[in-house]
C-alpha positions as CSV (number, residue, x, y, z in Angstrom):
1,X,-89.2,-11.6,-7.8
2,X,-92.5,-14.0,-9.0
3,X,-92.5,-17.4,-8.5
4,X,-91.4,-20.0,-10.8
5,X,-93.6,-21.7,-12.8
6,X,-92.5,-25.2,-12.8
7,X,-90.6,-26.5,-16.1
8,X,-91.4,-28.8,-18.3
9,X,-90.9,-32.3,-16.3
10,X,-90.8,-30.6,-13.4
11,X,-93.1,-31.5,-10.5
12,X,-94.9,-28.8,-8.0
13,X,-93.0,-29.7,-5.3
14,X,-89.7,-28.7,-6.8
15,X,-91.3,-25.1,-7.3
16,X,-90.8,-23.8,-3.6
17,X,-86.9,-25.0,-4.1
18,X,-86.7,-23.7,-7.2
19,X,-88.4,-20.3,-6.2
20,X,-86.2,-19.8,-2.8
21,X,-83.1,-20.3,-5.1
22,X,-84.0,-17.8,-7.3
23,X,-84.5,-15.1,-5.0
24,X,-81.0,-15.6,-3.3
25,X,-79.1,-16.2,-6.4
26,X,-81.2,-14.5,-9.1
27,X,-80.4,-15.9,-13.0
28,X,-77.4,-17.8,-11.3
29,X,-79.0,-20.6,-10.0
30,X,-77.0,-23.4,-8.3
31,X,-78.3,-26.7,-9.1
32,X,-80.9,-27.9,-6.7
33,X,-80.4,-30.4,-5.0
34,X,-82.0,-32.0,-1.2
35,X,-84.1,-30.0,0.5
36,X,-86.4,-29.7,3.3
37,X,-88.2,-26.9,6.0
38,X,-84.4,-26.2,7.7
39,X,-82.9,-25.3,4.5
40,X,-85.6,-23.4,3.2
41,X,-85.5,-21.6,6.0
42,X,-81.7,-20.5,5.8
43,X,-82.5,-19.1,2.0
44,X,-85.2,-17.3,3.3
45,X,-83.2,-15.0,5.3
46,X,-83.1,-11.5,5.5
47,X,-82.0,-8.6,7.5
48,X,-84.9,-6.9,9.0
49,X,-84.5,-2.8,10.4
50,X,-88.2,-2.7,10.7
51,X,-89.9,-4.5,13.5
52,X,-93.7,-4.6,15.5
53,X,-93.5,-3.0,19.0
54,X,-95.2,-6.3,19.8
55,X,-93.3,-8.0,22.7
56,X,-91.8,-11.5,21.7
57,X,-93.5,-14.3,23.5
58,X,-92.4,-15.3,27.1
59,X,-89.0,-17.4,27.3
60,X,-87.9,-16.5,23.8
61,X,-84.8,-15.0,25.0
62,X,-84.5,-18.2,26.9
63,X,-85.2,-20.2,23.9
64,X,-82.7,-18.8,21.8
65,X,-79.7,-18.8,24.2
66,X,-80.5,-22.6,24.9
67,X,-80.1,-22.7,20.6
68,X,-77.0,-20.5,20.7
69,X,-75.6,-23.2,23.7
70,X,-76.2,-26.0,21.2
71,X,-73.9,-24.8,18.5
72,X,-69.9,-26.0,17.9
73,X,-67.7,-24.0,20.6
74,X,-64.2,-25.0,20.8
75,X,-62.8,-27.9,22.5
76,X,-66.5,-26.5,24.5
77,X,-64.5,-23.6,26.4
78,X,-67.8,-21.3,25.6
79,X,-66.0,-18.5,25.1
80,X,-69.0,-15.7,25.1
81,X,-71.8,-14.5,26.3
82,X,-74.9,-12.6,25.7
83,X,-76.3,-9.4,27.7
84,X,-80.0,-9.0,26.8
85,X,-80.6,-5.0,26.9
86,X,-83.8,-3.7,28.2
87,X,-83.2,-0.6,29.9
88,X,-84.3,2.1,26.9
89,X,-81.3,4.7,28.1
90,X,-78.8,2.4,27.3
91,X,-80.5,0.7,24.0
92,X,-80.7,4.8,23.0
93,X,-76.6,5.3,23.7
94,X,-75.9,1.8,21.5
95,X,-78.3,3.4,18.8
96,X,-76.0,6.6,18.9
97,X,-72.8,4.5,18.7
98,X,-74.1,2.7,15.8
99,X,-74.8,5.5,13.7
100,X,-78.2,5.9,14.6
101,X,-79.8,3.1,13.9
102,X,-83.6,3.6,15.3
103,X,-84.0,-0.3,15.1
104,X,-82.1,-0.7,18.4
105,X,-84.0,1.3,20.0
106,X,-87.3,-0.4,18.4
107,X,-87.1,-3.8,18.6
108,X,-88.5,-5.6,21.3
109,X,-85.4,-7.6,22.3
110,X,-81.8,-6.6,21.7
111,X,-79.0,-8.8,22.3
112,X,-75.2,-7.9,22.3
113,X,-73.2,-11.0,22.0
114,X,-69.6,-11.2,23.7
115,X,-66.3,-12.4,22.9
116,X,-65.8,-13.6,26.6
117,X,-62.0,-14.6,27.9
118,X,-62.7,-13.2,31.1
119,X,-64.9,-16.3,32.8
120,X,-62.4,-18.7,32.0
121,X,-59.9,-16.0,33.2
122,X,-61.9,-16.0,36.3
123,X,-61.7,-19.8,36.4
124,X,-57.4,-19.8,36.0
125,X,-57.2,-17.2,38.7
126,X,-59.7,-19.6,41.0
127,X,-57.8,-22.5,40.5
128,X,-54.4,-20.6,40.8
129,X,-52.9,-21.3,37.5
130,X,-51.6,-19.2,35.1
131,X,-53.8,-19.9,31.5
132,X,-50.8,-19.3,29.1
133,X,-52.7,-19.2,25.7
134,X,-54.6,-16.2,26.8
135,X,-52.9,-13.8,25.5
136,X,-52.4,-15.0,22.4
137,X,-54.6,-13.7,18.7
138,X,-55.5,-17.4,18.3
139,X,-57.1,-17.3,21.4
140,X,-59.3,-14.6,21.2
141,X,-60.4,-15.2,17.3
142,X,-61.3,-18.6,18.9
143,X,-63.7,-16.2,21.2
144,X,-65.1,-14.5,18.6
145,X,-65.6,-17.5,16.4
146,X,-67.4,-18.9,19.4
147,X,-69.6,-15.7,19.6
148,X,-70.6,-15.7,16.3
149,X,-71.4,-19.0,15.9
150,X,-73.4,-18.9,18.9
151,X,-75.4,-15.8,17.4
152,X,-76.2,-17.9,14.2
153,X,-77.5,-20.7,15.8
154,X,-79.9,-18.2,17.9
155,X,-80.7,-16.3,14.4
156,X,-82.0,-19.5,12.8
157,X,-84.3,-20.1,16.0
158,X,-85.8,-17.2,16.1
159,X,-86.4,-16.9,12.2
160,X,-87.8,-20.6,12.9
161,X,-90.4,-18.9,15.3
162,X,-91.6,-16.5,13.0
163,X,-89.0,-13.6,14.3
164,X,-86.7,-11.9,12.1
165,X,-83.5,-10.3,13.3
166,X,-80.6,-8.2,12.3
167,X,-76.9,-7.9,13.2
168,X,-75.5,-4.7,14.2
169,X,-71.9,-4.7,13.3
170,X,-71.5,-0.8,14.7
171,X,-71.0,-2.4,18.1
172,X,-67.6,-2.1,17.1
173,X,-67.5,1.5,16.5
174,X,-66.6,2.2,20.0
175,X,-66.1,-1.1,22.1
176,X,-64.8,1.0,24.7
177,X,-67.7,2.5,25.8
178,X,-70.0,0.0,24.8
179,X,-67.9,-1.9,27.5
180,X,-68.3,1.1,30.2
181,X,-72.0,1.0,29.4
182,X,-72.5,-3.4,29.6
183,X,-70.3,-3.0,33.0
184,X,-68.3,-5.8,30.8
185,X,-65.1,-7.1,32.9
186,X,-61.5,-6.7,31.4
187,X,-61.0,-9.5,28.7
188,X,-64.8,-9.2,27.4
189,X,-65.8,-7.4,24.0
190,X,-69.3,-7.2,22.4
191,X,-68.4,-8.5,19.1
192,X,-72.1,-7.1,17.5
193,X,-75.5,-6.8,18.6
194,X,-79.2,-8.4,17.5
195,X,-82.2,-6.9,16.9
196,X,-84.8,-9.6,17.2
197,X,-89.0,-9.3,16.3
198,X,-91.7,-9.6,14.7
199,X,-91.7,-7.8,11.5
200,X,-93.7,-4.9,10.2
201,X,-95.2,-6.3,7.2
202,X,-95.1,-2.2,5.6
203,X,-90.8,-2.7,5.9
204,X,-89.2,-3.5,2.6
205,X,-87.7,-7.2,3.9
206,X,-86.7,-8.8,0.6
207,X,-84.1,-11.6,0.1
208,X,-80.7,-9.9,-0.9
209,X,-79.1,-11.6,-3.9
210,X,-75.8,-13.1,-2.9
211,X,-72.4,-13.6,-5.3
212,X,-73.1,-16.7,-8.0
213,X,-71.6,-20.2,-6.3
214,X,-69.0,-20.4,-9.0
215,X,-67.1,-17.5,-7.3
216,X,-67.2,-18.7,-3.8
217,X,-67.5,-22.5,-4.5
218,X,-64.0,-23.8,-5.1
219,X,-62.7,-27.4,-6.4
220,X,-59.6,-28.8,-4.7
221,X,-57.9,-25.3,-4.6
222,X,-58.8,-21.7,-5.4
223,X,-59.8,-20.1,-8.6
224,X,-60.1,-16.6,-9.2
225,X,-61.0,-17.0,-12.6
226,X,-65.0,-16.9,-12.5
227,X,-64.8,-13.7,-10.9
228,X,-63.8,-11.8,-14.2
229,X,-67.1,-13.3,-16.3
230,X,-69.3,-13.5,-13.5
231,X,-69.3,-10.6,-11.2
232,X,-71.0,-8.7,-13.9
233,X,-73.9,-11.3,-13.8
234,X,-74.0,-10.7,-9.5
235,X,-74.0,-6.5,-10.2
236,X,-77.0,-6.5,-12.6
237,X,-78.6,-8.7,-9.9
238,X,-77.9,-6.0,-7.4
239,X,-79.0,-2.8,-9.6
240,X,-82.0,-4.4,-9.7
241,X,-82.4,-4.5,-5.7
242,X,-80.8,-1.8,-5.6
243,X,-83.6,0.1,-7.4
244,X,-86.2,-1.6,-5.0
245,X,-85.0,-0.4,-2.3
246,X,-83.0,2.9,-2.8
247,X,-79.7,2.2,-2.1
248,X,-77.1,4.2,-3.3
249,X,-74.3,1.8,-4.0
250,X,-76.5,0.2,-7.1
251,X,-74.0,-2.7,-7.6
252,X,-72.0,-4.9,-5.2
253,X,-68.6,-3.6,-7.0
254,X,-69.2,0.0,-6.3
255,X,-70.5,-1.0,-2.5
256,X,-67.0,-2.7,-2.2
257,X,-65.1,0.4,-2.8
258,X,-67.1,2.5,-1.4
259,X,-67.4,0.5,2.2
260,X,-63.4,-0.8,1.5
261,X,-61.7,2.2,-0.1
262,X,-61.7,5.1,2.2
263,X,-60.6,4.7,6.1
264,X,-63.3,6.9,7.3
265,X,-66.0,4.1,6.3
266,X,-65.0,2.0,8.7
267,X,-66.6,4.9,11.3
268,X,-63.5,4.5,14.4
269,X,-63.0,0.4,13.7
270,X,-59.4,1.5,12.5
271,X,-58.3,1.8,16.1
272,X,-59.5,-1.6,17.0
273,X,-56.1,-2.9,18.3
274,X,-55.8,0.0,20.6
275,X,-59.3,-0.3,21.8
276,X,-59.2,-4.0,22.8
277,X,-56.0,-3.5,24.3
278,X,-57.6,-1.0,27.2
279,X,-60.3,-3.4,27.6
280,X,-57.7,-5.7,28.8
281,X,-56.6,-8.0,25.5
282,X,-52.8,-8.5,25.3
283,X,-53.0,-10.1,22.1
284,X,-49.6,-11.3,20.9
């Protein structure tokens, strides 16, 4: 999308804002309001499957777990951790369970972040007492939450140090063996994975259009009502990517059934209950 020309009584500097709303919310622009490098940076991201065989620069990995450390974990039990994955065997297997995707194989540092009850399991057993709210769903959405969380804070470092990234969800096509393969102890699960590096300028890395604020922005309590008038608005947005970059699904409605309607789309994540339950998660 071109840059903004700056309105009538509008000064440069409010271009750049103006310009980085626009590409994440297309003709549906929020109104603009503070801003500064940080949050110009969090509009600016993208997901990027294309990367340099460049090495990152030494104690980046470093750097980034210290920026996935700082983030909210709670009441700080740190409930995850992160298995950097060098060996090119193993980064081909995780390709394979995740349908393939080369990236994993071609990026210069992958990163599988874990849901991890099993250290403060560890920790009970040491101290010889029995940690009743293991068990329990609460517990290990806390551990996920915690995990994901963790991987955001890391995401915005790394985009801050010129790096681009992408998640890889399809972890979670088969946790089982992408346990077997980590060596990961009972009570551990890698929630998704991250591609991190520099990125080929020749990928096609554009900002993706996200749903207009009056659809996920509610006052006081929920409103469906926008939807109906402006989803329409958010799909002609998405043809129009769409287009750029040869997707099939041209609009998000159509990518919503397709990824929601049939069970074979979510590719094995159906058994999910039965899957965390042999990799030692009694979740009642």
């Amino acid at each position: 999308m071109d840059s903004l020309a700056p309105a009538s009584g509008q000064t440069t500097a409010e271009a750049p804002k103006l310009d980085a709303l626009a590409r994440r919310y297309g003709a549906a622009l929020p109104p603009a309001g503070p801003w500064n490098e940080t949050i110009a940076g969090l509009l600016d991201h993208r997901s990027v499957r294309g990367f340099l065989s460049d090495p990152v620069p030494p104690g980046t990995l470093e750097t980034l777990i210290a920026a996935a450390q700082s983030a909210a974990t709670s009441s700080n039990m740190q409930f995850w951790s992160a298995i950097s994955v060098t060996d090119p065997a193993k980064r081909k297997i995780l390709a394979e369970i995740a349908g393939d995707q080369k990236h994993i194989e071609q990026c210069p540092l992958y990163i599988c972040w874990v849901a991890d009850l099993s250290r403060n399991q560890r920790v009970g057993e040491s101290e010889k007492t029995d940690l009743e709210s293991m068990p329990w769903l609460e517990t290990f959405m806390v551990a996920c939450i915690d995990a994901a969380l963790a991987a955001q804070n890391a995401v915005v470092a790394a985009q801050s140090l010129g790096l681009r990234t992408v998640y890889i969800g399809a972890m979670r096509n088969d946790p089982v063996r992408v346990a077997e393969l980590l060596g990961l102890p009972p009570r551990a699960f890698a929630v998704f994975g991250l591609c991190v590096g520099i990125p080929d300028p020749k990928a096609k890395n554009e900002v993706k259009p996200r749903l207009p604020q009056s659809i996920v922005l509610h006052q006081d309590r929920y409103d469906p009502a926008p939807e109906t008038r402006d989803r329409p608005t958010y799909d002609a947005e998405m043809t129009k990517f769409s287009a750029r970059h040869e997707l099939q699904a041209a609009t998000w409605t159509q990518r919503v059934l397709n990824r929601m309607g049939p069970l074979k789309s979510m590719n094995g994540r159906q058994r999910m209950r039965a899957a965390l339950a042999r990799l030692g998660f009694e979740i009642r």
